[in-house]
C-alpha positions in Angstrom: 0.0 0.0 0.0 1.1 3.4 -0.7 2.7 4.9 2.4 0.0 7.9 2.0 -2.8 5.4 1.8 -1.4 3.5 4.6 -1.0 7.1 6.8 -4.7 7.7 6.1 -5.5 4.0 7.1 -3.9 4.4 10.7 -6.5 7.5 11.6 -9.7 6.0 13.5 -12.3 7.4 11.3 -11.1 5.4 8.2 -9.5 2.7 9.8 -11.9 0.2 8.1 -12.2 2.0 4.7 -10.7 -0.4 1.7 -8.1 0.7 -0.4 -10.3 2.3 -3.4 -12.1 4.7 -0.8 -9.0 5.6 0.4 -7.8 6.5 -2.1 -10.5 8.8 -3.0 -10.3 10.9 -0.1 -7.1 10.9 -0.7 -7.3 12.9 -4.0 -10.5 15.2 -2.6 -8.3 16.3 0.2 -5.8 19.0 0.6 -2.8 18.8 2.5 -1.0 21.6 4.0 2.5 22.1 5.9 2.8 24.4 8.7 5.2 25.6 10.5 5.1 25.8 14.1 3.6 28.8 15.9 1.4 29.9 13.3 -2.2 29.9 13.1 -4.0 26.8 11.1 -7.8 28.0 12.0 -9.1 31.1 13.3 -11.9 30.8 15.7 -15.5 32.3 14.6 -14.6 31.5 11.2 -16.7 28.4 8.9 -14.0 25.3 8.6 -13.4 24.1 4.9 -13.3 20.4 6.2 -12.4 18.0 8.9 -8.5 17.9 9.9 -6.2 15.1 9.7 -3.0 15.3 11.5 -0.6 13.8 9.6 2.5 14.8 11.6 3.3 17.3 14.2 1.3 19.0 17.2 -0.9 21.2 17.9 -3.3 23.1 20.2 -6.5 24.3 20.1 -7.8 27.9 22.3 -9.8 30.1 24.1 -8.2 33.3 24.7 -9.2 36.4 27.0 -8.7 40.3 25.9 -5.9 40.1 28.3 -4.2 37.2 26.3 -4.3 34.5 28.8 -5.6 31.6 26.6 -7.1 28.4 28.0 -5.8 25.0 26.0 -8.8 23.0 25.5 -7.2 20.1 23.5 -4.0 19.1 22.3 -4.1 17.1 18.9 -1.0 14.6 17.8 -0.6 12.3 14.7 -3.8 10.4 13.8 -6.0 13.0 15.1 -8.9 14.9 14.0 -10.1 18.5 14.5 -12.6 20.9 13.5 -15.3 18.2 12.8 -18.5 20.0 14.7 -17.9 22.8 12.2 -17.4 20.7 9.0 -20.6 19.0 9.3 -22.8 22.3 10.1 -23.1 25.5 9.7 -22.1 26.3 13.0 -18.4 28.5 13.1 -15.3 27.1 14.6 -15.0 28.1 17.7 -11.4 27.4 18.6 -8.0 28.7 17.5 -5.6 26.1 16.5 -2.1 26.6 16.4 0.6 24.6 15.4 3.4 23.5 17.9 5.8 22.3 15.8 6.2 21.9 12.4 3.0 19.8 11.7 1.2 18.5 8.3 -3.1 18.7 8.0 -4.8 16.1 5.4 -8.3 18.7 5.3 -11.4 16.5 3.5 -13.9 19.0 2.4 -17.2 19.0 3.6 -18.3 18.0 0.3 -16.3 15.0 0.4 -17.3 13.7 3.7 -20.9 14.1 3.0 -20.6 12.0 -0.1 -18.7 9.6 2.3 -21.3 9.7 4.9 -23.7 8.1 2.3 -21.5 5.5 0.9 -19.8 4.8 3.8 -23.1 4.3 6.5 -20.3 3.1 9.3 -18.5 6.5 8.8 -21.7 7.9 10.8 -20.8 5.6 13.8 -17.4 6.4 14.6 -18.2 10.3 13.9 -20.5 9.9 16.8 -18.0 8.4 18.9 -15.6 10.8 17.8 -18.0 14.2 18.6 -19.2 12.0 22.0 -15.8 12.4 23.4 -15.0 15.7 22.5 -18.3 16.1 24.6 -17.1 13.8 27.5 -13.7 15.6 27.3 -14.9 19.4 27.8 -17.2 18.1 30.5 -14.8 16.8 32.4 -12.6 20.2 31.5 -15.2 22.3 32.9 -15.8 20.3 35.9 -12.0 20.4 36.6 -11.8 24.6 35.7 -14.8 25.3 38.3 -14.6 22.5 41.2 -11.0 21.7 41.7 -8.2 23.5 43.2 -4.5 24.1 40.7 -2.8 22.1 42.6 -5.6 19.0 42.2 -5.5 19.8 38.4 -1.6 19.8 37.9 -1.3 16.1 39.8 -3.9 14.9 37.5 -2.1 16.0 34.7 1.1 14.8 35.8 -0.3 11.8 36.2 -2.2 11.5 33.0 1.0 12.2 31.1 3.6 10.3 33.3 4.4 6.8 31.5 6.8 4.2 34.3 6.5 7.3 36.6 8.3 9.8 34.1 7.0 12.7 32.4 8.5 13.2 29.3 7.7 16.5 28.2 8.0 17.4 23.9 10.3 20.1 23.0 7.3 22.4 23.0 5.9 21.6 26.3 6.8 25.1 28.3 5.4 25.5 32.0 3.5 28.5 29.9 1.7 25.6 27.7 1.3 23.5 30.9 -0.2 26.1 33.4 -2.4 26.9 30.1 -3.4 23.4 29.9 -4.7 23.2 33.7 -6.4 26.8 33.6 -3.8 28.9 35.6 -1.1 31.1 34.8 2.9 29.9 34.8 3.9 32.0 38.5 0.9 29.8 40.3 1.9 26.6 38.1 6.2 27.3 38.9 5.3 27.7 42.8 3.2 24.2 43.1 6.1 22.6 41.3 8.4 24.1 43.7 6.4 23.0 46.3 5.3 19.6 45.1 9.6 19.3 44.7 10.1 20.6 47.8 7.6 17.7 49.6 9.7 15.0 47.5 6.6 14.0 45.7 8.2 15.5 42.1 12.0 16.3 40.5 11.5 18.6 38.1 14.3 19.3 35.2 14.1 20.5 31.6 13.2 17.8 29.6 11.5 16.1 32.5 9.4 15.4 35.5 9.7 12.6 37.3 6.6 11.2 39.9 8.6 10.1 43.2 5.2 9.6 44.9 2.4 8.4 43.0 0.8 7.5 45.9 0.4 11.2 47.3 0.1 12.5 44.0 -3.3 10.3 42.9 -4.4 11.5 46.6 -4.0 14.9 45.4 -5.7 14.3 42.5 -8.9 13.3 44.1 -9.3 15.8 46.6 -12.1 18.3 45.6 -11.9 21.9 46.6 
């Protein structure tokens, strides 16, 4: 199989697609390069399609008039984004911005309603795919209004940690962190001092690495 065939094959929404159809999203799509830091979709603005990450990372935003931004999702290599908006009229209602250097596979809405009615299974795993989105912000909103910073960073740490190590990318500031958990990098750099300081973290560059998981999924329960 072509290795752009077998690229589209690995994302979940086409996973059991056969080669033909593949390859006809394939040639209805667009693929773009970005590089990182740049905008790939303005916010309040219709979507031309649904986005496949091919490569790279990338965010997606809420920001305030005084330019603290809230991350709502982070989006990797077999994702997909802006799918709410390609299949209404409704606007995008995130900015997404690339992290790196990252490659989008975009399938016009034309295109994916033509799919929808070849493809009756296609339907499904949308659903599944808008359900968590749904499940996701839920449980981002419950986190942002009933938990304390320091619930939401051991969480996180957690969540990310793989053999008690968090391995964080090359773009992963504590500005992209704190922005992840819904507080600002002074708050987010004194619970890391602090968490350090208890022996429940060490904290370098490239990584963090859980001494305590114990404590920590404690902390991560506790409800403020």
């Amino acid at each position: 199989m072509d290795s752009s065939l077998h690229a589209l094959s690995t994302i979940q929404l086409f996973s059991d697609f056969d080669q033909g159809s593949l390859k006809e999203i394939l040639d209805g799509s667009l693929t773009r390069s970005f590089p990182a830091e740049v905008i790939v979709l303005w916010e309040d603005e219709p979507s031309p399609g649904i986005h496949l990450v091919k490569s790279g990372w990338l965010k997606a935003i809420r920001s305030a008039r005084t330019g603290r931004e809230q991350v709502l999702n982070i989006f990797g290599p077999g994702d997909s984004f802006s799918v709410i908006s390609a299949l209404s009229d409704v606007p995008n209602r995130v900015r997404v911005i690339s992290l790196e250097e990252a490659v989008i596979q975009i399938i016009p809405r034309k295109l994916i309603f033509t799919l929808l009615d070849q493809h009756p299974e296609l339907s499904h795993k949308l659903i599944e795919r808008l359900s968590k989105s749904l499940a996701h912000l839920i449980s981002l909103v419950e986190d942002l209004s009933l938990e304390s910073v320091e619930t939401r960073l051991a969480k996180f740490l957690i969540s990310r940690s793989k053999d008690g190590t968090y391995h964080r990318k090359r773009w992963e500031t504590q500005d992209t962190i704190a922005a992840q958990i819904g507080t600002v990098p002074d708050v987010l750099s004194r619970i890391l001092r602090d968490f350090e300081k208890t022996g429940l973290i060490i904290v370098n560059r490239k990584q963090i690495k859980l001494l305590d998981m114990h404590t920590l999924s404690e902390k991560a329960t506790i409800n403020t």
